[in-house]
Phi, psi and omega in degrees: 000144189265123165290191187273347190268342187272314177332295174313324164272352170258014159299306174308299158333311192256358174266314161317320169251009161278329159300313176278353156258021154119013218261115196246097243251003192202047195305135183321299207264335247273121178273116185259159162302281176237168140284140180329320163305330179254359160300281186289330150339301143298003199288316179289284152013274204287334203266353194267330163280014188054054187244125170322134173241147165287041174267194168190141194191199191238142183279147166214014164202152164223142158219126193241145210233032190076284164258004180214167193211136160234169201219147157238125173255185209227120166231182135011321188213024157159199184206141164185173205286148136242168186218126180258124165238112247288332170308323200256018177243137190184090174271167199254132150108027175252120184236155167127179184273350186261158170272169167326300174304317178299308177290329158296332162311275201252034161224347155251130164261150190296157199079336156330135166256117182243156183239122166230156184231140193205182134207152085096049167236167167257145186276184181285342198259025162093331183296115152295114209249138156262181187230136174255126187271333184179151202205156189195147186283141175251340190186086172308128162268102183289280191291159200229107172306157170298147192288126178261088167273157166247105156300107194305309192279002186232351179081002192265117151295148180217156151172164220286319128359013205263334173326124171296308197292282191320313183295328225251312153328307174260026213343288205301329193247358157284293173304020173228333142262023147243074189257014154285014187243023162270353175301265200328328184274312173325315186281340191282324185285309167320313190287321165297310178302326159307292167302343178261328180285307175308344156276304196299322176312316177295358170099345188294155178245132178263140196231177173223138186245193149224155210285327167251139179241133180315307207219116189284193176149167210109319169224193211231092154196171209273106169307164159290139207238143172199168193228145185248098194315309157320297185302327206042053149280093149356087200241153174294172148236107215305133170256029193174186186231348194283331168268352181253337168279006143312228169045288178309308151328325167290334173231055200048354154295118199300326203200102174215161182206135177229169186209113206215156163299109189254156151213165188225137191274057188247190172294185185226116168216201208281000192223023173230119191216137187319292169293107164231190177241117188242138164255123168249154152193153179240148170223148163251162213029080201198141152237214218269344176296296165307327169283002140308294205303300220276346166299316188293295204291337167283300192293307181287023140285312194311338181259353139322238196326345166236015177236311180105345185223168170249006170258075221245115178293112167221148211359275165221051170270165152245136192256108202235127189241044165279132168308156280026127153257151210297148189220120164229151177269158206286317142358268185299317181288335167304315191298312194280331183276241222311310149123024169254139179256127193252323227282341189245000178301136182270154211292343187263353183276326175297322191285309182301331152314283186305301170322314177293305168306342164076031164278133185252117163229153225298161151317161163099307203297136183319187165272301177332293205264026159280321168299318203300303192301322156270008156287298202299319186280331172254000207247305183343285189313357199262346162298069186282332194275178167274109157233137165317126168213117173235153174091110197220165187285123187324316180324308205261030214196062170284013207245324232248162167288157152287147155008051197300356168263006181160125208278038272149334189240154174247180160252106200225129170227150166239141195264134167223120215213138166048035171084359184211143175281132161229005192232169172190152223192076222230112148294107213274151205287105168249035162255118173257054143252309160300342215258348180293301182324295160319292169322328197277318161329271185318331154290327120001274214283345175292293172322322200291355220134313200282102183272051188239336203284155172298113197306190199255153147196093169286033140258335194266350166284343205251308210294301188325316191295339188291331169129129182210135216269188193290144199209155178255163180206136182223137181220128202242128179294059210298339158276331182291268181351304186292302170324302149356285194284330184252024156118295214264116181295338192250153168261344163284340173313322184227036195230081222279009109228097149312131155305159185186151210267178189316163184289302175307332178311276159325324181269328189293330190282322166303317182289313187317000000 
């Protein structure tokens, strides 16, 4: 029986007689006409002027028939057959005793990347075909891909490749026997391009912050810690973006935004991964009500301009982001789900609330963050349709302004679709005697245990005192987003290398 090691040396093998026959199996270069997609586009055309074509691709079927051969190659944008026939094939630099028909025959293997020059017919059973006049190696494939069946009549593929934890490991060769999950990325560039044409329009200046910070901060979670040898300094990985383009606003730009790599030193589960991608952006004289609008009105266009509807399939829900979308207080949605009204509740009723519900929150913990811990486990998940949950408790929002109907409260909304939060959103707090006051709370609740809470940071306390007029703030989860739109239950899915823990690591927590 043949290993995987033997597989590899008769690869090896055939790259060594692609060479001797004069074949530079690993070329600077190649120029094509088309793609298979402008290929089948042209196809009646190209094929009624007899006109020579131009691909390159990757082989992904071979059937060799004695004097002929059919084949199918793959490129980038589509897939379609070809036919090598030993007569009529005569590639240029092949010397020697084997012929041209022959090494394609018994030297290229699926998964090669090959260039052929052809044209344009169809066989009898209609399939569009290239007929090939000559063909050369651009790049031998040494690992022997999974074997790929096909259901004639339903078009569904199988093959042995199929583990997510394997695929999510392996990226290159999930997208080359999956290439409908190249799809997935394509939309993720259209949904960022989407959010950046809807800003740019909107008047926003797209900025840059930066990603190592003397002291992180914007939200409440624990960072990356890495040192800087020169400086000799303890430097951050940034969990957010919010103090410093609040900065920028102070210092008059009205209306900016970025859309950057955030991390977080938290756990990893299906909507959550250490390395992510966030759109922040800020306005000035705006509160948390506009960025409701710009929410409603950017995301169902994105699912417009990608659906064609505002009614959208995610797993075997339909999710309809047609406008207006639904606005509850964080409150009244605890009081509905749950039937307990928390707002006026005391720090030992919520952990007995919480406890009766069997929700687990850290030692230590605040009232904020025992309520936050029984929103997200039991009220969250219950958000499928997009909804708005606004007015949120002064405790979990050191950022966000108060209430102006109750100081007990922020002006605060988190955007929630298919059960995960994906927006956040704040008319933000520009009093720096308040907003000093807050830091100092947290710092508290930092003593008390909470290693989530927000450091103290007096430069961005230095930025504020310069004055900073009334502002709005927004932050959009572009992976949670992407997740959305296409479809897709895991956030590893749509992240094209997940962290993921060691391979021995990953089988012990299976087995647990």
């Amino acid at each position: 029986m043949e290993t995987h090691n033997d597989l590899i040396q008769a690869r090896l093998t055939k790259l060594e007689q692609l060479r001797k026959a004069g074949y530079d199996v690993y070329p600077y270069e190649f120029q094509r006409t088309h793609t298979v997609q402008s290929l089948l586009e042209q196809f009646d055309e190209l094929m009624e002027k007899g006109e020579e074509v131009v691909l390159a691709g990757r082989l992904a079927a071979k059937r060799v028939m004695g004097k002929a051969a059919f084949a199918h190659l793959q490129d980038d944008s589509g897939r379609i057959q070809i036919y090598v026939k030993r007569d009529t094939i005569n590639p240029e630099g092949a010397e020697g005793s084997e012929t041209p028909y022959s090494l394609f025959k018994n030297a290229v293997d699926l998964g090669d990347w090959i260039g052929l020059h052809g044209k344009a017919m169809v066989t009898k059973t209609g399939e569009k075909t290239l007929e090939i006049t000559s063909w050369t190696p651009l790049a031998k494939c040494i690992r022997p891909l999974p074997v790929v069946k096909e259901e004639a009549e339903t078009g569904k593929r199988y093959h042995e490749f199929a583990d997510p934890d394997e695929r999510y490991r392996n990226r290159p060769l999930d997208l080359i026997v999956n290439p409908d999950e190249r799809d997935v990325f394509r939309a993720r560039a259209k949904i960022t391009q989407l959010v950046r044409k809807h800003l740019d329009d909107a008047g926003f200046l797209e900025v840059e912050s930066p990603v190592l910070q003397p002291l992180y901060g914007g939200g409440t979670a624990r960072p990356f810690v890495t040192h800087h040898n020169q400086l000799k300094k303890d430097l951050y990985l940034r969990i957010a973006d919010e103090l410093y383009l609040k900065r920028l606003i102070v210092g008059g730009l009205d209306r900016v935004y970025e859309i950057s790599k955030d991390f977080r030193n938290e756990g990893v589960d299906r909507s959550h991964n250490p390395e992510f991608t966030m759109m922040e952006c800020y306005i000035a004289f705006e509160d948390y009500r506009y960025h409701m609008d710009l929410m409603e009105q950017m995301v169902s266009d994105i699912a417009m301009q990608l659906h064609g509807s505002y009614e959208i399939p995610f797993g075997d829900k339909t999710l309809d982001f047609t406008p207006p979308w639904d606005r509850v207080k964080f409150f009244d949605a605890i009081k509905t789900v749950t039937g307990k009204d928390l707002l006026g509740a005391t720090i030992e009723e919520v952990k007995a609330f919480a406890d009766e519900k069997h929700v687990k929150y850290p030692e230590g913990a605040s009232w904020g963050k025992v309520v936050d811990e029984i929103m997200g486990e039991l009220v969250e998940p219950t958000f499928e349709k997009p909804t708005f949950i606004t007015d949120y408790p002064l405790q979990l929002s050191p950022l966000a302004k108060k209430h102006r109907s109750d100081e007990r409260l922020v002006e605060r909304f988190e955007a929630y679709v298919g059960g995960m939060e994906i927006a956040n959103a704040f008319t933000e707090l520009n009093d720096p005697v308040d907003q000093r006051a807050r830091f100092e709370e947290q710092q508290k609740n930092r003593a008390g245990g909470d290693d989530e809470a927000m450091p103290l940071d007096e430069d961005f306390l230095g930025a504020l005192e310069l004055g900073m007029p009334p502002t709005a703030g927004l932050g959009l989860g572009m992976d949670r987003l992407v997740m959305i739109m296409t479809n897709r239950s895991s956030i590893r899915d749509v992240i094209l290398f997940p962290l993921l823990r060691d391979k021995d690591q990953a089988e012990d927590a299976s087995e647990e």
